[in-house]
Backbone as CSV, one residue per row, in Angstrom:
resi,resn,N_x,N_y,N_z,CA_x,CA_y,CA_z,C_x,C_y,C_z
1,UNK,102.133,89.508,92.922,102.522,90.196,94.145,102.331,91.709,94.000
2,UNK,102.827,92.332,92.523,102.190,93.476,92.622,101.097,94.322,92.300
3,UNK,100.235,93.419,91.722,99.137,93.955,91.642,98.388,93.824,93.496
4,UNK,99.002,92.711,94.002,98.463,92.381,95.508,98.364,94.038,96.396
5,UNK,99.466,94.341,96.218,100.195,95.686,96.676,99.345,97.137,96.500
6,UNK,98.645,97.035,94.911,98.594,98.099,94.188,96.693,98.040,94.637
7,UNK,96.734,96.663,94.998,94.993,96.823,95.262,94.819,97.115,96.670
8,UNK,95.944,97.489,97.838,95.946,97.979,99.142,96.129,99.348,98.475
9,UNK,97.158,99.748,98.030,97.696,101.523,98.343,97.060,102.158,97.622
10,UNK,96.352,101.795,96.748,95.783,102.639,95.864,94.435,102.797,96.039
11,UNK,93.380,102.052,97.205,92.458,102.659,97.893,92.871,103.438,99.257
12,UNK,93.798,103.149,99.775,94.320,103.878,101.087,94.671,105.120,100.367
13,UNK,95.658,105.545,99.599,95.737,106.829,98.721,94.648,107.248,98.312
14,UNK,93.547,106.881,97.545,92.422,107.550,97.602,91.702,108.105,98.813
15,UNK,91.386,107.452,99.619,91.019,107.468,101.045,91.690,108.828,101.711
16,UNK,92.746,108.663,101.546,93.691,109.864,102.139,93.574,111.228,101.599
17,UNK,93.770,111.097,100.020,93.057,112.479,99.501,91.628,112.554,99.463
18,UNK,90.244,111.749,99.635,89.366,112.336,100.032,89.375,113.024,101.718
19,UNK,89.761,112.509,102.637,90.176,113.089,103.803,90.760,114.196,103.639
20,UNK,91.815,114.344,103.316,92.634,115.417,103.258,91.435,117.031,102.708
21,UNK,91.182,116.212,101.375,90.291,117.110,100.831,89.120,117.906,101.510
22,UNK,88.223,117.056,102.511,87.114,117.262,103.272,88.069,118.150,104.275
23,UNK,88.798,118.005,104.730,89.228,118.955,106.040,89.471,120.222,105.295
24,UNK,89.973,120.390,104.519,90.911,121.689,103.568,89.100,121.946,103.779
25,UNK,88.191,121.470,102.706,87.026,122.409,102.315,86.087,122.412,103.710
26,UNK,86.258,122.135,104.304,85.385,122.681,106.326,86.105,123.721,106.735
27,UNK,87.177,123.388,106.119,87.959,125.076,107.140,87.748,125.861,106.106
28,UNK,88.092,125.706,104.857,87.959,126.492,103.489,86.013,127.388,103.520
29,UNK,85.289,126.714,103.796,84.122,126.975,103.891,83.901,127.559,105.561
30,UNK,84.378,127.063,106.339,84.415,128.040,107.870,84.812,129.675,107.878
31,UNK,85.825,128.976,106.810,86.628,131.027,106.970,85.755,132.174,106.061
32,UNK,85.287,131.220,104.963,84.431,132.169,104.376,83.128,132.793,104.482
33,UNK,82.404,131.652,104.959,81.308,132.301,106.016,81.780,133.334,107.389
34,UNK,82.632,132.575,108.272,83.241,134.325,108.836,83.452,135.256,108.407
35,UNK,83.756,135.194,106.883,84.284,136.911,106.454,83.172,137.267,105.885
36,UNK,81.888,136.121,105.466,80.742,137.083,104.720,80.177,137.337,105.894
37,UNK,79.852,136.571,106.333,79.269,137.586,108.140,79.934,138.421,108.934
38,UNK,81.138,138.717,108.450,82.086,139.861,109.220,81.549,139.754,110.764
39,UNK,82.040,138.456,111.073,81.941,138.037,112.758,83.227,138.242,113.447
40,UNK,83.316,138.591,114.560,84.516,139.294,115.413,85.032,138.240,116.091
41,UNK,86.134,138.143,116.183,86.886,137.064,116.642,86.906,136.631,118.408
42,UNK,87.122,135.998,118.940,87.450,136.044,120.575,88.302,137.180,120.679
43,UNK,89.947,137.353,119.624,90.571,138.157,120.209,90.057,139.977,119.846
44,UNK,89.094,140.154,119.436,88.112,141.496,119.372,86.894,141.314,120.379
45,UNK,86.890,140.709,120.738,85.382,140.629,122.038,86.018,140.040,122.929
46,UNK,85.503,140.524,124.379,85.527,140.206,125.683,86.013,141.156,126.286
47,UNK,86.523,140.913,127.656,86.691,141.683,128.362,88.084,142.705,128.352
48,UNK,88.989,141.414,127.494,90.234,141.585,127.557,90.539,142.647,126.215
């Protein structure tokens, strides 16, 4: 029964920290290309 258990959560836990991981490094890699391109935000451009 518990190995039954351990062969569900322990690919769903993997699963979850590769997810987790991929979002952190898209934003992690988004912000840093904005700051090497020193690109201006919405709230520095427009009209307002």
């Amino acid at each position: 029964m518990l190995e039954t258990i351990l062969h569900i959560l322990v690919p769903i836990a993997i699963f979850t920290f590769i997810a987790a991981f991929t979002l952190f490094a898209v934003y992690a890699e988004r912000k840093i290309a904005g700051f090497v391109q020193d690109r201006l935000g919405p709230m520095e451009t427009g009209k307002y």
